[in-house]
C-alpha positions in Angstrom: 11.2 1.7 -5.4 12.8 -0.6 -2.7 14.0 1.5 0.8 15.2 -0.2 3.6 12.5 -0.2 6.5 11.8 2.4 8.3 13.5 4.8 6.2 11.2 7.8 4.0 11.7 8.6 0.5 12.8 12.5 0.5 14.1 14.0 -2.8 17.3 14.7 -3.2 16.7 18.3 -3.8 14.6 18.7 -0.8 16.8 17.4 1.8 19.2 19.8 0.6 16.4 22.5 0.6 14.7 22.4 3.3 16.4 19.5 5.5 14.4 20.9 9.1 11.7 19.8 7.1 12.5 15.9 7.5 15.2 16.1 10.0 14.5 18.1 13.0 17.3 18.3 15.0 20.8 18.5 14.2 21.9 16.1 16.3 19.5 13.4 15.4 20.7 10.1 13.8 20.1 9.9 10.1 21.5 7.7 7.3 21.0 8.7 3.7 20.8 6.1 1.7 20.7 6.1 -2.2 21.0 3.8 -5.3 24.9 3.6 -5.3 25.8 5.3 -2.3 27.4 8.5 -4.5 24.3 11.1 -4.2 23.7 10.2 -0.7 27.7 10.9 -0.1 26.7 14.5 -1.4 23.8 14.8 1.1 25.9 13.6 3.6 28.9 16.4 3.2 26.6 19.0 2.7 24.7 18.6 5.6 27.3 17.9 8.0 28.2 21.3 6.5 25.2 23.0 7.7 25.8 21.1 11.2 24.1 18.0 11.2 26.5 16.3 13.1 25.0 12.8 12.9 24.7 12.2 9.5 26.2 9.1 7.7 26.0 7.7 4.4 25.6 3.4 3.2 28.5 2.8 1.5 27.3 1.5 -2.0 23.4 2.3 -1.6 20.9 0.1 -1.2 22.0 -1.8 -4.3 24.8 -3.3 -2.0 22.6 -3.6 1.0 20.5 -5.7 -1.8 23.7 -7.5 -2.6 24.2 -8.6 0.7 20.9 -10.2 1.0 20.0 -7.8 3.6 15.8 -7.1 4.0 14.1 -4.2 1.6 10.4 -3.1 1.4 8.6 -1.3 -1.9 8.8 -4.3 -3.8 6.7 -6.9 -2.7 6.8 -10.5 -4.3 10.4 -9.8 -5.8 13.3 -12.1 -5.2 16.6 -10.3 -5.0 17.2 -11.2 -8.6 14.1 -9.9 -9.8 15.1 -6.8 -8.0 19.1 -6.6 -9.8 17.0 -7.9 -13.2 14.1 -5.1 -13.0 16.1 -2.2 -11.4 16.0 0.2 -14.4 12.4 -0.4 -15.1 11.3 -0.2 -11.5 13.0 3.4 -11.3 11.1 4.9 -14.4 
């Protein structure tokens, strides 16, 4: 699945669960990024809740980071297009 570089893959369920577990400190600098920019909105709230104060979510995901033209990693040897073309398949 494509992430933008450096970032880890963490579940959505886990971040929520156990969020020490990837971010240690809650003042660190995180951005949660997602497909559309709506589940990682949740994240977002949520932990800002629990005092993470640094916490910010992309606006539209990383299907409008894509859109922009902007640089992804996790799929190798796939143009942009390929990327908008394939996205369903490349998430099952």
């Amino acid at each position: 699945m494509p992430r933008i570089n450096p970032a880890i893959a963490v579940r959505f369920e886990e971040i929520l669960s156990y969020p020490t577990d990837t971010i240690p400190s809650t003042t660190s600098a995180v951005l949660v990024v997602c497909d559309v920019g709506m589940r990682s909105d949740i994240v977002m709230l949520q932990l800002r809740a629990t005092g993470y104060a640094a916490i910010s979510s992309l606006s539209g995901g990383i299907d409008a980071w894509r859109r922009r033209g902007l640089p992804v990693v996790g799929a190798e040897g796939l143009s942009n297009d390929q990327l908008d073309r394939y996205d369903r398949h490349l998430k099952l």
